[in-house]
Each structure stands twice: as C-alpha cells, then as structure tokens.
C-alpha positions in Angstrom: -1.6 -47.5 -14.8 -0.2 -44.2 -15.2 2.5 -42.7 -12.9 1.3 -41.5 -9.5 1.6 -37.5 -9.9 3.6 -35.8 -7.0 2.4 -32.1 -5.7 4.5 -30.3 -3.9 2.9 -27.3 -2.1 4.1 -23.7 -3.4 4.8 -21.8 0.0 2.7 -18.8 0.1 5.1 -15.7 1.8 3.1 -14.0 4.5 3.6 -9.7 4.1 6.2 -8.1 6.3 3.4 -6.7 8.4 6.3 -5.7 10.8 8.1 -3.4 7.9 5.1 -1.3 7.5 4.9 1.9 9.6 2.1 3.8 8.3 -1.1 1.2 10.3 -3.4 3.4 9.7 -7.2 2.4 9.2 -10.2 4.9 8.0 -13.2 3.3 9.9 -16.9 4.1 8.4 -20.3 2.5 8.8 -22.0 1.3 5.3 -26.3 1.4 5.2 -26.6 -2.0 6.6 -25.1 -0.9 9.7 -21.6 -2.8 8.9 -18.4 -1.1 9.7 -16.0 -1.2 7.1 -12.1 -1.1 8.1 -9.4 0.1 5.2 -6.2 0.5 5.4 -3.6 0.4 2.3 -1.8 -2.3 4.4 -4.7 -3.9 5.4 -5.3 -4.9 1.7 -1.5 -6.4 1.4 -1.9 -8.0 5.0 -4.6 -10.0 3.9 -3.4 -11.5 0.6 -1.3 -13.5 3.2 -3.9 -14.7 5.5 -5.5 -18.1 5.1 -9.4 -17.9 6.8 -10.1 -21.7 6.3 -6.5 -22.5 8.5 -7.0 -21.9 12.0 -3.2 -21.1 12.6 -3.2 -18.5 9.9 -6.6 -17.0 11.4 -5.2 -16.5 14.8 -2.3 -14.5 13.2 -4.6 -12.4 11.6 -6.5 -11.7 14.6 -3.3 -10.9 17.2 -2.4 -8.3 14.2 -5.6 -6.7 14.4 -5.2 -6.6 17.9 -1.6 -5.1 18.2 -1.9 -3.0 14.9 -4.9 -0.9 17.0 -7.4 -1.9 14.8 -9.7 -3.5 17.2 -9.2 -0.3 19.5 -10.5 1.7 16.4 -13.4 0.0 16.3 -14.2 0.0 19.9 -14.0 3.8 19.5 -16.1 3.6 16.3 -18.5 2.2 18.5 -18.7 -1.4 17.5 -20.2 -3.9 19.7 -20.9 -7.9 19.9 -22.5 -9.4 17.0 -22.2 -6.6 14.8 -20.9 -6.7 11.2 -17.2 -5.7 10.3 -15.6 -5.9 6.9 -12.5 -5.5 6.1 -11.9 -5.6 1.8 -13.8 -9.1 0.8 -13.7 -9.9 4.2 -16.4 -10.0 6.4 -16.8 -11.1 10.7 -19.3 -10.7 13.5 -17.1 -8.9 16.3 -16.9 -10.9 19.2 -15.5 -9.3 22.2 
C-alpha cells in the first residue's frame, strides 16, 4: 500500500476589520426588489468569512451589526424575508 498522505490545514487570516476606518456602505435596491449592500471593505471582509462554518457566520453577522450595516438597512427600509446581497453573497433579513 502506498503511504497514508498527511494534510495539514493552511490557516486562512481573517481581515483586520478593526483597522479599517472608512465602514461605509452605499445601499440601493436592484429590480427584483433585493437590496444590495457595498462597501470597499465589505468586499475584503468577506474573503475572510466562511458561510458553511457556523462560528465564522456568527462573526460575520456581529460585524454587520456593529459596523452599522444592519442600521442602514433598516433605514433603507428593509424588512423580514426580504432579499439582501452583499458581493456574491446573498440572505433573507431576519430581524
């Protein structure tokens, strides 16, 4: 048999989030009705964030949270079950 092959998991860095200053998000609503979030360091944010690790989700939602991205949406006029996307990402808002 041939040797048993060992992996060793490359660590993936997660963004300074907490280095950047400028949090600031354009907000605007696509045909469908979606709202669609961007931010320059929304797009770096999210290169760190793992969506299939529940950990790594949670992180992403308390930085949407204290970031004041969920606060823009609210005044955007989001509501329950509607569509939010954010780069490649897409959620239902659930308050």
């Amino acid at each position: 048999l041939p040797p048993i092959k060992e992996y060793t998991p490359e660590p993936v860095l997660a963004p300074d989030i907490e280095s950047v200053r400028d949090r600031s998000v354009n907000i605007s609503r696509r045909d469908d009705g979606a709202y669609v979030v961007e931010g320059e360091w929304l797009l770096r944010f999210l290169r760190g964030v793992n969506m299939d690790d529940y950990d790594s989700l949670q992180y992403f939602q308390r930085i949407l949270q204290t970031s004041g991205v969920i606060d823009s949406l609210r005044n955007a006029g989001v509501t329950d079950g509607d569509t939010v996307s954010i780069f490649d990402f897409e959620f239902d808002f659930v308050e």
